[in-house]
Every structure is written in C-alpha cells, then in structure tokens.
C-alpha positions in Angstrom: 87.4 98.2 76.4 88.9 98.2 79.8 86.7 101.2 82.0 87.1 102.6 85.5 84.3 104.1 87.2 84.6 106.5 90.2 82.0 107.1 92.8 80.9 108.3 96.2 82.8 111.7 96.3 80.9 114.9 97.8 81.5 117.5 100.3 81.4 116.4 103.9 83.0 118.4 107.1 86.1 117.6 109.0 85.4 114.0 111.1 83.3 113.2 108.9 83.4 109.9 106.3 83.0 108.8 102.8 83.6 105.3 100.8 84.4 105.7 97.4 84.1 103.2 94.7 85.6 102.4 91.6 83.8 99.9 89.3 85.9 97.7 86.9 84.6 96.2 83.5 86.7 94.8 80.4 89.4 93.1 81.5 90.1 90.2 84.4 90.0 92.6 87.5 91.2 90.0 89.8 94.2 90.3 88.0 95.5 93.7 88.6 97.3 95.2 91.4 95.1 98.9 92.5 95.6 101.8 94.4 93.6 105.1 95.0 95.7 108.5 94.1 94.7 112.0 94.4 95.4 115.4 93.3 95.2 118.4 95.8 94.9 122.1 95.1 97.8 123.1 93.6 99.7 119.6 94.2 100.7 116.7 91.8 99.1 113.4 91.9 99.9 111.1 94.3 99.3 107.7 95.7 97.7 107.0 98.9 96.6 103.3 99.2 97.4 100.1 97.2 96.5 96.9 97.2 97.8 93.5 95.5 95.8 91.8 93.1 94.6 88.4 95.0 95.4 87.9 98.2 94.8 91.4 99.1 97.7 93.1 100.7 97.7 96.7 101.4 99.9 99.6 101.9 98.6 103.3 103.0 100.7 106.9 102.9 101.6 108.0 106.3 99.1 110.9 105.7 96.3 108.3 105.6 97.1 105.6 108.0 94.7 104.7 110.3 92.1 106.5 109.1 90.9 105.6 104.9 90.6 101.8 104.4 91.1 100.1 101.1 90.0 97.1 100.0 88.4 95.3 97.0 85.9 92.7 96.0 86.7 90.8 93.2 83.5 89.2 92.7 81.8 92.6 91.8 85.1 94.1 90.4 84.9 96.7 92.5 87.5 98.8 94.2 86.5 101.0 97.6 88.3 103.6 99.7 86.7 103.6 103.1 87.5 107.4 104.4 87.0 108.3 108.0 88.2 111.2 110.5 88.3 113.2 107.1 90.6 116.3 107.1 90.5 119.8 105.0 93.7 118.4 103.6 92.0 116.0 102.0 90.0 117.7 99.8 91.2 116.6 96.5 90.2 114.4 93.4 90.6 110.9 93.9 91.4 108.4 91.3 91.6 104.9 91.0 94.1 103.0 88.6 94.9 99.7 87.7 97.9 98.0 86.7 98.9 94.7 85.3 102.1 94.0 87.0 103.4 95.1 90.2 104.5 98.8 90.2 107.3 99.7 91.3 107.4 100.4 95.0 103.7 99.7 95.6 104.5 98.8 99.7 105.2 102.7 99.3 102.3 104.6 98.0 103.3 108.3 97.4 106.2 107.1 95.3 104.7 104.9 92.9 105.0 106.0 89.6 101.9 106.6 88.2 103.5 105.5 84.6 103.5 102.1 86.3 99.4 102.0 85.9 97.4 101.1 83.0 94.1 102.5 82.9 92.6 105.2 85.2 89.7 106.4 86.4 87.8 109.9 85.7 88.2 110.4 89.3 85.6 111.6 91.8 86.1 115.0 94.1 86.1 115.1 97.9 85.0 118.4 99.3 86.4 118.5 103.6 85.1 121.8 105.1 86.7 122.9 108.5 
C-alpha cells in the first residue's frame, strides 16, 4: 500500500522558514517523479516545485523561485520543501504527490495536471502571519 506522509507545517511570520517533509513507503520511491502543490484560501490547487525521479532535476513556480528549495533523498524515501523568506501568500496546505511517469509539463509547475500524479499526500498547513 503506497502511503505519503506530510510534515513540518505550522504557523510562522513573514521572513521566516519551514522545511516540510513527505515520507514515502510501499512502492520503489526512487522511481517516481515528485512535486509539492498547494491550495490557498479560496484558490485551486496548484504546483509549485518538481523534481525528476533520479538524477534530480528541479523546476519551481515563478511565485517561489529563489526562495523554497526542493529536493529529495532517495535513501530515506523522503521528499522536503525547504521554505524561506516566507510570505502571507503562502499560507496554504501543501501536498506532496507522486507519479510514475513524467507528467506532463513538469519543467512548468503551476500547469501540471494534477491527474498526471498517482498517490498524494494528506497534506500539511502553513500558517505566514504579516
């Protein structure tokens, strides 16, 4: 049974930083192509950061760039989103997802399809106070 596991979420104030993790079990984690979404206020879900399966490549919304860091370590099957100069916008639920083969437009994080994933995670809410 393939499981997703958010963590690290909480309620920090603008500038500040969080790292969230998302712990993998049940299937070959190495494998799978991730990214980190989230779901504003009012707003769909949407993609912010992805990354390929092995050799680690990553993309990052506009809205994100420079500032949250994603990476992964296959040896623990473990996901993270490094999150820093944090923003009221930001206060949303983050999820992490999976997916077995590339999704479409992955280089492009805000418009991949979030059909394109497998499994999901619960998700984990960030709190940004001004």
């Amino acid at each position: 049974q393939v499981q997703l596991v958010e963590s690290g979420g909480g309620s920090v104030q603008a500038g500040g930083s969080l790292r969230l993790s998302c712990a993998g079990s049940g299937y070959t984690y190495s494998n799978f192509f991730m990214a980190w979404f989230r779901q504003g206020p009012g707003k769909e879900r949407e993609g912010v950061a992805t990354i390929s399966a092995r050799d680690g490549v990553t993309y990052y919304d506009d809205s994100v760039k420079g500032r949250f860091t994603i990476s992964r370590d296959n040896g623990k099957n473990t996901l993270y989103l490094q999150m820093n100069s944090l923003k009221p916008e930001d206060t949303a639920m983050y999820y992490c997802a999976a997916a077995k083969t590339p999704p479409t437009a992955w280089w492009f994080p805000s418009l991949t399809p979030q059909a394109d994933f497998d499994y999901w995670g619960q998700g984990t809410q960030v709190t940004v106070s001004s």
